[in-house]
C-alpha positions in Angstrom: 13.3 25.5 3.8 10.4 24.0 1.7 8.3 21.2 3.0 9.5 18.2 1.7 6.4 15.8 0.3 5.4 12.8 2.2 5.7 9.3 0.9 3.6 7.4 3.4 4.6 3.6 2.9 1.8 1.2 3.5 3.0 -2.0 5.0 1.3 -5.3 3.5 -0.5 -8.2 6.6 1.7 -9.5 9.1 4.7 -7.0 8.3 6.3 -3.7 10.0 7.0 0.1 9.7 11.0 -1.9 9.4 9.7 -4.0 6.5 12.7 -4.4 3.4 10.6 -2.0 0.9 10.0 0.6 3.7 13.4 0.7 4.7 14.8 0.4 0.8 12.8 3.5 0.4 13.4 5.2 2.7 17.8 4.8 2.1 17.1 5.6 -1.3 15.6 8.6 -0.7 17.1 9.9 2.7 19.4 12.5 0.9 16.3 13.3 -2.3 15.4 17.3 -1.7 11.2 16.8 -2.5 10.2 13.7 -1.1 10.8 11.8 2.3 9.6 8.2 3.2 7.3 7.5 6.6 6.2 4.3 7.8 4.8 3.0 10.9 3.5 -0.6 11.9 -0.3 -0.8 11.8 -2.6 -2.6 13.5 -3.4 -6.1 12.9 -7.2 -5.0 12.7 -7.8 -3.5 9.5 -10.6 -0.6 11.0 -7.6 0.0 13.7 -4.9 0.3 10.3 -7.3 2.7 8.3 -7.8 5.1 11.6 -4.0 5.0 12.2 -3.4 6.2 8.5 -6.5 8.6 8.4 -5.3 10.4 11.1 -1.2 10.9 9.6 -2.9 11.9 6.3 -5.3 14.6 7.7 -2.7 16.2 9.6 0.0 16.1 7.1 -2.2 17.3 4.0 -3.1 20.4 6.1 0.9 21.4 5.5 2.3 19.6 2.3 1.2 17.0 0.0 0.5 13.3 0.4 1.7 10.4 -1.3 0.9 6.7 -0.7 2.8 3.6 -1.6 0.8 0.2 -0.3 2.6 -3.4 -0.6 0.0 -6.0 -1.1 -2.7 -5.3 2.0 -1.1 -2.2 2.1 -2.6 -1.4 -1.4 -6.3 -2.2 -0.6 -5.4 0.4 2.6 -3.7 2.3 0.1 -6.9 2.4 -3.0 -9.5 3.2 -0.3 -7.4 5.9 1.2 -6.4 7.3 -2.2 -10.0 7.9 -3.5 -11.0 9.0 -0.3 -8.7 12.0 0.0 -7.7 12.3 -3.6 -4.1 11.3 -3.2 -1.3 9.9 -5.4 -0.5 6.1 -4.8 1.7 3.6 -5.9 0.7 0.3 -5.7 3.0 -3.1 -4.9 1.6 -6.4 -6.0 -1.4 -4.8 -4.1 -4.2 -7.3 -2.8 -7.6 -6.5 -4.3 -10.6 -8.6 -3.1 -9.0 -9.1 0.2 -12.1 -9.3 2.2 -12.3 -12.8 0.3 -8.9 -13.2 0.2 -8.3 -13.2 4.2 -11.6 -15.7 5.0 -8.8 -18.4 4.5 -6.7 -17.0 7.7 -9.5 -17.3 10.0 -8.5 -17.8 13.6 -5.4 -17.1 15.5 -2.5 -15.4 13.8 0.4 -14.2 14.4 2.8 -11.7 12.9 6.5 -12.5 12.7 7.9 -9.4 12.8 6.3 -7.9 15.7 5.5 -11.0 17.7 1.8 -10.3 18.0 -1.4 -12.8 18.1 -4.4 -11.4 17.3 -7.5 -12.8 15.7 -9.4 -13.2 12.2 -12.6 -13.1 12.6 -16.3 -12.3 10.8 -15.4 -8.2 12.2 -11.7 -8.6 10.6 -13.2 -9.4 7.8 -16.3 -6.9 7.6 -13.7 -4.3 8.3 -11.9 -4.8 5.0 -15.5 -5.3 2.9 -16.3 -2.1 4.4 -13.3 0.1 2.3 -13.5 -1.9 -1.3 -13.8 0.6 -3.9 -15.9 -0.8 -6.0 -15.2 1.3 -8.8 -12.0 3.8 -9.3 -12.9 6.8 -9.9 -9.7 8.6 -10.0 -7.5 6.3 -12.0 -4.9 8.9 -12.6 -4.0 8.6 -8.9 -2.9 5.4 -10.0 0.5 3.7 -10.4 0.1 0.3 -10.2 3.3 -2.2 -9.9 2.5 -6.1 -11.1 5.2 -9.1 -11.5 3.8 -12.1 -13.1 5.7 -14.1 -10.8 3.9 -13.1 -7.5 3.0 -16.6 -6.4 0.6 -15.0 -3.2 -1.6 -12.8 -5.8 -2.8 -13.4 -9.1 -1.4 -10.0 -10.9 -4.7 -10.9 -12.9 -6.9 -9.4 -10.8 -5.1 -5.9 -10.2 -4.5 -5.9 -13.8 -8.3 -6.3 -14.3 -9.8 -3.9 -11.1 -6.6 -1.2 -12.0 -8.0 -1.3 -15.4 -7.6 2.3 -17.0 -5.0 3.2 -14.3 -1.5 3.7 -15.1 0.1 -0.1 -14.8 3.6 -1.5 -15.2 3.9 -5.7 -15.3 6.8 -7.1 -15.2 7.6 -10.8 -16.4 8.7 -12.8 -13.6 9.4 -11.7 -10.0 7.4 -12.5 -7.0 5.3 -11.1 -4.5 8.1 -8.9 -2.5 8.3 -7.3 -5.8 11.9 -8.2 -7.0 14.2 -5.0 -7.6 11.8 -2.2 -6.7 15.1 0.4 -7.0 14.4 -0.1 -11.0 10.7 1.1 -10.2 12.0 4.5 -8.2 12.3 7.2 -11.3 8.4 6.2 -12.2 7.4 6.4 -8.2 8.6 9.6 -8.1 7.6 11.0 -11.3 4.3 9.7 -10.8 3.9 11.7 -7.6 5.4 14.9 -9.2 2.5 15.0 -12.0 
């Protein structure tokens, strides 16, 4: 039996390996002969996150090949990690100046889904600086997801930074991307090409 490609789902801040997109993905595709869904909860700290990741992706690339799909945070994860091993991603509403973004949540926070405080400080921050891309330069990797209606993040900016790449906007929505399913077919053929 082949080995079936990896679709590494890349949760978004203060969310789970059990988040709604994760586990839609993962039903929709539980029975699908090429591709299979992982997802684990990452670390609050983004350094933390990116070793987590960095460490699935080397060992699974050594055996079959590597997909990424990041929600939000989990597409600036998702951009670094892409151009950094030359992967295929799909992005979700993704975030993309979120070392300025996340100055706003400095202090104590704590994430609803796993019931952990942790802080947001000058490192929290640094650590996300640290793995902007300043510029793409594979921007075939590159399917990027927008709805106009994401009240969190202006689709502006990902329209602008994914510039070139391959983009689909959608009127309306909101920032948990409203019926991904629809969004499935271009996933997958994306990550076939």
């Amino acid at each position: 039996m082949k080995n079936k490609k990896l679709i590494l789902y890349i949760h978004g801040w203060n969310s789970y390996a059990g988040a709604r997109k994760a586990l839609l993905l993962q039903d929709m595709l539980k029975n699908n002969s090429d591709f299979e869904v992982a997802s684990i909860t990452l670390d609050s700290h983004p350094r933390h996150a990116i070793n987590q990741l960095e460490k699935i992706i080397e060992k699974e690339i050594k055996t079959r090949k590597v997909n990424l799909i990041g929600s939000s945070l989990g597409g600036y994860y998702a951009t670094f990690l892409s151009e950094k091993y030359d992967l295929k991603a799909a992005m979700i509403n993704p975030a993309v100046l979120a070392y300025k973004i996340f100055k706003n949540d400095m202090g104590i926070n704590i994430n609803p889904n796993t019931q952990e405080e942790y802080i947001i400080d000058e490192d929290w921050v640094l650590a996300l600086k640290d793995i902007f891309v300043e510029n793409l330069t594979k921007k075939n990797n590159f399917l990027v997801l927008l709805q106009t209606g994401d009240a969190t993040l202006n689709y502006k900016f990902s329209e602008l930074y994914y510039e070139g790449c391959n983009l689909s906007i959608d009127n309306g929505g909101s920032h948990s991307f409203d019926n991904l399913e629809s969004k499935l077919p271009a996933m997958l053929l994306h990550f076939s090409n």
